[in-house]
C-alpha positions as CSV (number, residue, x, y, z in Angstrom):
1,X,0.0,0.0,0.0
2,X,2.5,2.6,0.7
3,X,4.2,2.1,-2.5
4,X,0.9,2.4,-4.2
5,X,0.4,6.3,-2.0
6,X,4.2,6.9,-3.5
7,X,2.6,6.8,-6.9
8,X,0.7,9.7,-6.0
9,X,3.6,11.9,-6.0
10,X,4.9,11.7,-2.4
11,X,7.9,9.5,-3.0
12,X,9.4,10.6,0.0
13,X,7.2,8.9,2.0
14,X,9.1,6.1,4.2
15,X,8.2,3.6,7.1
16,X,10.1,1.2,9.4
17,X,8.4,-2.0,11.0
18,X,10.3,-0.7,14.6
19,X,13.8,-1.5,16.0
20,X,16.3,-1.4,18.7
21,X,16.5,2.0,17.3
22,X,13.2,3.7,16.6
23,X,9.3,2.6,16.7
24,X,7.4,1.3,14.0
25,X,6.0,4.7,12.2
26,X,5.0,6.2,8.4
27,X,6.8,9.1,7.7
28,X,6.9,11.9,5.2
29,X,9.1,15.3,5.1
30,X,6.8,17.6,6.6
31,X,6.4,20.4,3.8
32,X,5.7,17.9,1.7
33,X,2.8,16.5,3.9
34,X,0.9,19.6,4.5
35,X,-2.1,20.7,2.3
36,X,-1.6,24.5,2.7
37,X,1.4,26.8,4.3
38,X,2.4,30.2,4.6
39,X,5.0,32.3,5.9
40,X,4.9,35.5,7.9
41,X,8.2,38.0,8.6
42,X,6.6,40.0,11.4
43,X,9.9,41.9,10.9
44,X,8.3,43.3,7.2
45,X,5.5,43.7,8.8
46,X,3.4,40.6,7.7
47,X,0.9,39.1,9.6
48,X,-0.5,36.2,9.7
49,X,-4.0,35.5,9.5
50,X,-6.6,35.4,11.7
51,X,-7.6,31.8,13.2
52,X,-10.8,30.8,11.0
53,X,-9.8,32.2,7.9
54,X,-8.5,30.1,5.1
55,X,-5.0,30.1,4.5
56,X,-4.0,31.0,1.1
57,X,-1.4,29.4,-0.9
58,X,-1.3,29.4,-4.9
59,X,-1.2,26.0,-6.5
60,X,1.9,26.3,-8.7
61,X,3.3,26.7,-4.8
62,X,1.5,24.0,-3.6
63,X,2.7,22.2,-6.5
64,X,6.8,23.2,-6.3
65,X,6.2,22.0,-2.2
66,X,5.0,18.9,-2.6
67,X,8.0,18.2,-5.2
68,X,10.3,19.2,-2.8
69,X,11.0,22.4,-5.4
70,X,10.8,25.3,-2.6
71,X,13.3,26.0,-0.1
72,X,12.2,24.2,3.4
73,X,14.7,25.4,5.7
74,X,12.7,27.2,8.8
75,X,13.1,30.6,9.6
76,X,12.3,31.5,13.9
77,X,11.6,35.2,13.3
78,X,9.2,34.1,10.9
79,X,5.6,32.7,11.6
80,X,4.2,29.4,10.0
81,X,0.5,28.9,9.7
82,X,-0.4,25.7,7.8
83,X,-3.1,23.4,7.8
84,X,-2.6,19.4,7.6
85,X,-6.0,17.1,6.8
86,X,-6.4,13.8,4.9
87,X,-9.1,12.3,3.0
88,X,-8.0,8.7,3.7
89,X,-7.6,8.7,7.3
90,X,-11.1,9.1,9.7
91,X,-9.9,9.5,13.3
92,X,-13.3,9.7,14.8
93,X,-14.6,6.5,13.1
94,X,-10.7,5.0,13.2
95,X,-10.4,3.5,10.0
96,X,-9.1,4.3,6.4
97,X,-11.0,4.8,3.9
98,X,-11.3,6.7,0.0
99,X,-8.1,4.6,-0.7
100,X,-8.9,3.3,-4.4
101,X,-9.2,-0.3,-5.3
102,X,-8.6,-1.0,-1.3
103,X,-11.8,-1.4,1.0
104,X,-11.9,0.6,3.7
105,X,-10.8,-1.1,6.9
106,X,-10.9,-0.5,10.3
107,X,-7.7,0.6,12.0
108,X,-8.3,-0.4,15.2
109,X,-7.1,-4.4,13.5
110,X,-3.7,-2.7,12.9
111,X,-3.2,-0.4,16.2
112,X,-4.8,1.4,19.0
113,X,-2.8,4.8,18.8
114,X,-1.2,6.9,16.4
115,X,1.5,9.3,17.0
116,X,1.7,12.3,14.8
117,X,5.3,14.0,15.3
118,X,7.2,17.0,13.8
119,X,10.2,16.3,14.0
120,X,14.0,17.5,12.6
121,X,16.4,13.9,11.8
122,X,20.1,15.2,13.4
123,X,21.4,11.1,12.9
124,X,20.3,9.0,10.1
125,X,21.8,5.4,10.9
126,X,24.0,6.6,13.5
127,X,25.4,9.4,11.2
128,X,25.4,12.9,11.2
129,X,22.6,14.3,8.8
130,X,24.0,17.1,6.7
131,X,23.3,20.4,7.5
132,X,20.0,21.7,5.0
133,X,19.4,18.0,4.3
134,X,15.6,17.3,2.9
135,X,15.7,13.6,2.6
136,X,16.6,11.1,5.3
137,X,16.3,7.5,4.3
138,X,17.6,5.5,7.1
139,X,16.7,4.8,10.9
140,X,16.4,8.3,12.6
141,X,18.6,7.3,15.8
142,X,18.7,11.0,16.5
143,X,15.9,14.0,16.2
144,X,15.1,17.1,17.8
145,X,11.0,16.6,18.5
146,X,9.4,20.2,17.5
147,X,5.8,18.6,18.9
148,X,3.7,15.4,19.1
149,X,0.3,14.5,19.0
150,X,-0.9,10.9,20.2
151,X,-4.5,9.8,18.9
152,X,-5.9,7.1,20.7
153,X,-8.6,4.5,19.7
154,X,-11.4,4.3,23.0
155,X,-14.5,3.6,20.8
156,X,-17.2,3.0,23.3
């Protein structure tokens, strides 16, 4: 299944089974994995927009993000505001679903939680990741954690 979402463009998308040296996860570089972003220099004198609102993004930059095409290195005197969803993926009901030519299933056969992470690889099989690096392809056996987000299954 995960080589059949790769066909949809995100390539970059990985996943380990679990080790001695990290858990069992599906990962994806983040800029890649969000549906819309955008950037705010306080400094110039943007701001971001107020919570509700959508969040505009042009598709040719939706487009050159998602192909890894834009420059992804974070800026801290800048604001992010982005928005992440998925179509294939109900939490509330737990399963996966709107995958085609694949039923959709519920999760709860597979796992009871699900982490979501942001996260920055510093080692990449017990090696240094270089600096500005986009792609990291092995066991992450170091990262900084920006935040996490654990979804549980208690269906009543």
């Amino acid at each position: 299944m995960i080589e059949f979402i790769k066909s949809w463009g995100y390539k970059w998308l990985h996943y380990s089974y679990g080790s001695e040296l990290e858990a069992a996860h599906i990962g994806s570089p983040l800029f890649q994995s969000l549906r819309r972003v955008n950037i705010f220099d306080p400094i110039r004198g943007k701001l971001p927009p107020r919570l509700g609102n959508p969040i505009d993004e042009s598709e040719s930059s939706i487009m050159a993000r998602r192909a890894m095409q834009s420059p992804t290195t974070i800026d801290l005197d800048s604001i992010y505001t982005f928005t992440f969803d998925n179509c294939y993926f109900d939490p509330l009901m737990w399963e996966v679903k709107n995958v085609p030519l694949i039923k959709s299933f519920d999760v709860s056969k597979l796992t009871k939680s699900i982490r979501l992470m942001f996260y920055e690889a510093k080692e990449d099989n017990g090696k240094p990741v270089d600096e500005g690096s986009l792609i990291v392809e092995g066991p992450h056996t170091k990262r900084n954690v920006f935040m996490q987000i654990q979804l549980e299954n208690k269906k009543v």
